[in-house]
N, C-alpha and C positions, 0 to 999 in steps of 0.2 A: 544429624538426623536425616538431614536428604538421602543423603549418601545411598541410606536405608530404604526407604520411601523408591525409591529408582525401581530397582530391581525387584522389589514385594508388588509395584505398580505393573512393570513387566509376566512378572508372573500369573498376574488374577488377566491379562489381557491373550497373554497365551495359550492358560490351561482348559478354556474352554474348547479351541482347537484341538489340543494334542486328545482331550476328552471323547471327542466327536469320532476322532480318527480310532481312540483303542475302543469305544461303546462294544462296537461292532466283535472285533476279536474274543474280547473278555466274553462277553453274551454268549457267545458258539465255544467256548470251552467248557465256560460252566451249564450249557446247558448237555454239550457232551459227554461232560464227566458225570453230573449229577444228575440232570436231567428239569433242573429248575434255577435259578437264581434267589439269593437271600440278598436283598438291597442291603442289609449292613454288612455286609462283605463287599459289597460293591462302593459301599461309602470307603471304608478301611482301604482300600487299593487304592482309588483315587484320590483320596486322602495321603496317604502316602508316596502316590505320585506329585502331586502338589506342591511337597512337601518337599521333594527333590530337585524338583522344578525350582522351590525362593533357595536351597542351598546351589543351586551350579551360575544363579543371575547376583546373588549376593558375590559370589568368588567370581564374577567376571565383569559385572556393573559396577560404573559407569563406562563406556567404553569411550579410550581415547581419542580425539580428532587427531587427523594425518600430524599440525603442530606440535600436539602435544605430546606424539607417543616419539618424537624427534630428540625429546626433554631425555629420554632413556638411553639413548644409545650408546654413552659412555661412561651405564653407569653397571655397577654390581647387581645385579638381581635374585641371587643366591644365598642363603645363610645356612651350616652345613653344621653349624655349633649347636649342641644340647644346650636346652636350659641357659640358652643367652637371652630370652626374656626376664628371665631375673637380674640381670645386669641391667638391661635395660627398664625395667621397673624403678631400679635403686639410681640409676640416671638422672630418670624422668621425674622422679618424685622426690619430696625432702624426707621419706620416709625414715622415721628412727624410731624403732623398738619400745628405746625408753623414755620416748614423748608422745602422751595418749594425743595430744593434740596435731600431730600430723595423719593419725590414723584415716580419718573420713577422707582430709582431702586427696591423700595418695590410695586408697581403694577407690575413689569414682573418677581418679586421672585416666586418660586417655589411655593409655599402655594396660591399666589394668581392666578396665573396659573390656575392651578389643580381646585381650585375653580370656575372660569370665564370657564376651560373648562366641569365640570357638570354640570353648567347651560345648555350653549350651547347644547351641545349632546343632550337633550331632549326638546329644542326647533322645532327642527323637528317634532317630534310626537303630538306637539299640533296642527301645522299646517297639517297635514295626520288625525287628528279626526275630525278637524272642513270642512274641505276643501272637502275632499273627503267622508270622511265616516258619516259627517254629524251631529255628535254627539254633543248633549248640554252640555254646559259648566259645570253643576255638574258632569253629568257622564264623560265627558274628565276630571276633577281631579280625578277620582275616578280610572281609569285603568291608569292615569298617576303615582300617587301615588301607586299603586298593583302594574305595571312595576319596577317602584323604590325599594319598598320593594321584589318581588320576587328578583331582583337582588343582592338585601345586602344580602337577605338569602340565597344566591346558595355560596357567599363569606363565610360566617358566618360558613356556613355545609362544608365547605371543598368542594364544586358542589356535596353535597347531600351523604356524605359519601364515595365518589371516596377518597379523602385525609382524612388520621385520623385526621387531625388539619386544623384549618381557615388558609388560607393563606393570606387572605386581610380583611380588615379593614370593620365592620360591621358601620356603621356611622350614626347617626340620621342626623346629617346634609347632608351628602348627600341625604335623603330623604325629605329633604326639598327642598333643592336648586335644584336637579331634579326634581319633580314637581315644583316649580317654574319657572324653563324653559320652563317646557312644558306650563304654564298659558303663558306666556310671545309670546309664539308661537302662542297659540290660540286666545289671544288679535291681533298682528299684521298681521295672514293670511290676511284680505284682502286688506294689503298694497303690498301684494306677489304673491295672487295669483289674482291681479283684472284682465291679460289679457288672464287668462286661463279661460275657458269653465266649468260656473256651472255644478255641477251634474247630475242637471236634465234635465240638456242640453245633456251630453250625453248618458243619457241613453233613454231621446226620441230620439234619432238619432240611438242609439241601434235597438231600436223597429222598428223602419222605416225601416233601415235597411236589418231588420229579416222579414218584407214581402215579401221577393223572397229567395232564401232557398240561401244563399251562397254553395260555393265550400267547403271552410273547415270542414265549418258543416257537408258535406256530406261525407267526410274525416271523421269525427269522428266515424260517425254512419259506414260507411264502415270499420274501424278497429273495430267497436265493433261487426261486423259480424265477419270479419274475424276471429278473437281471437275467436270465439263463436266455428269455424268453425275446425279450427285449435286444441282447448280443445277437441272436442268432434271426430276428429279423430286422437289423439293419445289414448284417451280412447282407444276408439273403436276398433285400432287395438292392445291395450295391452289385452283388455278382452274378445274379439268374435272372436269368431272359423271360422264363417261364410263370416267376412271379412279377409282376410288374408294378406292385403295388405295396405301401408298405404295411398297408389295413390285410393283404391279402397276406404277408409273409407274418405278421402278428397273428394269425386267426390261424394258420397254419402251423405255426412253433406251439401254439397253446392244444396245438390236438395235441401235436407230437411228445411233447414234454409231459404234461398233465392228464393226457388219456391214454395213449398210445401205450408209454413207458411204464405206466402205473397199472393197465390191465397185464402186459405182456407179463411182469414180476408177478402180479397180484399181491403188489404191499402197499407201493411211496411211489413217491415224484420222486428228480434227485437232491429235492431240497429238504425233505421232508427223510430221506433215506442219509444223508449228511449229520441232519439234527436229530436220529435216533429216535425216528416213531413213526411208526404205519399205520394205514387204514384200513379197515375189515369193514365185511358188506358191499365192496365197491361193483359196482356196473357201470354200464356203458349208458344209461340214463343217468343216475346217478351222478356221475361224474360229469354230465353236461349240463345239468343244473347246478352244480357245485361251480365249475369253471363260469357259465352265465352269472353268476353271484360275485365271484373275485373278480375276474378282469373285465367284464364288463360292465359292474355295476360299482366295487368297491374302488379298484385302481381308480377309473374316472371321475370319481366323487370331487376327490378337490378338485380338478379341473370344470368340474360342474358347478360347484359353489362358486369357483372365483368367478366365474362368465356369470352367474345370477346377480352377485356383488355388484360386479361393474355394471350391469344393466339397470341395477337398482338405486344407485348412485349418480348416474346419470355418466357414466363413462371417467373417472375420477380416477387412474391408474393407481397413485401412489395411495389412494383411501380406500380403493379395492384391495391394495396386495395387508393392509392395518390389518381391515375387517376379518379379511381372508386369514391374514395369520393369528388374528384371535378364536376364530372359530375354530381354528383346525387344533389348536391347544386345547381350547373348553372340550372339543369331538375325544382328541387321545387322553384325555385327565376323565372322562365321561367313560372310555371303553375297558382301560386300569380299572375303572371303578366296577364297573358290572361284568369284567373279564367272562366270569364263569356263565353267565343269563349269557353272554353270547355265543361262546362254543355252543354249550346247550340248545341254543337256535338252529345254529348252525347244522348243528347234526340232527336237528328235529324233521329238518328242512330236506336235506341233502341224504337223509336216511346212513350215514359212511360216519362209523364211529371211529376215535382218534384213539392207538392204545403206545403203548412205550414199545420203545425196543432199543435198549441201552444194552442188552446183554452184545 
């Protein structure tokens, strides 16, 4: 049961990571293609990322120490025989047909185990091709099978030359029996997923959606200003003479990007023109109370709270950044909630209505 326990413990410690890093790409496609995000699609993906994540730590954890993988080097790593699990079944175990009493102990022997669990494992993936990603039953064997096989060969290369020698077991059977799982998965999805929501269920609900600009989307596009804004004055004040400051090259990129570029179009920023949706009404007032709002009033916020934190605590670093990082979760769990009360502010305020433009 360790064995197991390893790589399931690897995985829940890594997928937060790799989560953080795809957040970002997934959000700007679907907010590109659709124009909104459905969180149970977003659960379904990284779900299924997860998912791939315990099958590639289960086929490569535990990893050997420099002694141990020494143990290998003159030994076979290959098995190239069909259905030599069944020999090795009949090996392993005293099983015989016509004795019901060998039956239990040779199904939950180690060999049969190990067997009944490669099936398994990739019975989830047949159900994530057919279910959600839609794919026809040739091409679901066909990356069920490639999955299988890159897997035997990451074991086979030692994971591609990191170990001078295989550490585990290259197996044709396994390439069968895991693809077979995965068939076995994509036969029974619709006994699994009949109370869940077709596909194209939701992603017309996506689209629907995405006729009034959500708040996140507008989040996105607004970090890709900022970053834009942010890039171009640390340039700015590493290479010009002219600005000398870096409050000056920040005050400067935010005309140029957020005023300048958005009157001269008359639609968007380029973060905002990225994420498929413009602004009507806009002026040169207008837009300078909109930008006094964002970077100088919104951007600075946490850095506001943390410095009130610390002064209210008496200077307590590490009970500042607590307080700080509960507040700023309760603030984003607070803004999700009243999404739409705030665009509506927003635009009450700043007079510059937010329309789509996905076509």
């Amino acid at each position: 049961m360790q064995v197991y326990l390893v790589p399931l413990f690897w995985a829940v410690i890594i997928f937060p990571i790799i989560a953080v890093i795809l957040t970002m790409p997934y959000l700007v496609y679907n907010y590109r293609k659709f124009g909104s995000t459905i969180w149970f699609k977003v659960f379904i993906v990284f779900s299924f990322i997860y998912y791939l994540l315990n099958v590639y730590f289960l086929v490569i954890l535990p990893l050997p120490n420099s002694e141990e993988i020494l143990l290998y080097a003159n030994k076979t790593m290959i098995q190239l025989k069909p259905f030599n699990f069944i020999n090795d079944f009949y090996r392993e175990t005293s099983f015989n047909i016509s004795d019901i009493s060998t039956y239990l102990p040779s199904f939950t022997a180690r060999i049969t185990l190990i067997t009944f669990f490669n099936l398994i494992m990739f019975m989830p993936l047949g159900i994530y091709l057919r279910y959600y990603f839609r794919i026809k039953f040739a091409m679901a064997f066909v990356i069920s099978l490639g999955l299988s096989l890159f897997l035997e060969v990451t074991q086979l290369t030692g994971i591609y030359g990191i170990y001078p020698y295989a550490y585990r077991l290259f197996d044709v059977d396994d390439l069968m029996i895991n693809t077979l799982g995965s068939v076995i998965g994509y036969a029974i999805t619709p006994l699994i997923t009949f109370m869940l929501p077709p596909r194209e269920i939701l992603d017309e609900k996506a689209y629907r959606n995405g006729e009034k600009v959500p708040l996140t989307r507008r989040f996105v596009a607004f970090g890709i200003d900022t970053a834009l804004i942010l890039v171009s004055s640390i340039i700015a004040s590493l290479f010009t003479f002219f600005f000398n400051s870096f409050m000056n090259c920040y005050v400067g990129a935010i005309i140029i990007f957020t005023i300048v570029l958005p009157l001269k179009n008359k639609e968007n920023t380029l973060g905002q023109k990225f994420m498929k949706f413009k602004m009507e009404n806009i002026h040169l007032a207008t837009l300078v109370i909109r930008n006094i709002i964002l970077y100088f009033i919104l951007i600075p916020l946490p850095f506001y709270i943390f410095i009130l934190f610390a002064n209210l605590i008496g200077g307590n670093f590490m009970t500042a950044i607590l307080y700080f990082g509960l507040i700023m979760v309760g603030i984003y769990l607070l803004m999700l909630g009243v999404s739409d009360r705030i665009s509506g502010f927003l635009e009450s305020i700043t007079k510059i209505k937010i329309v789509n433009n996905l076509n």
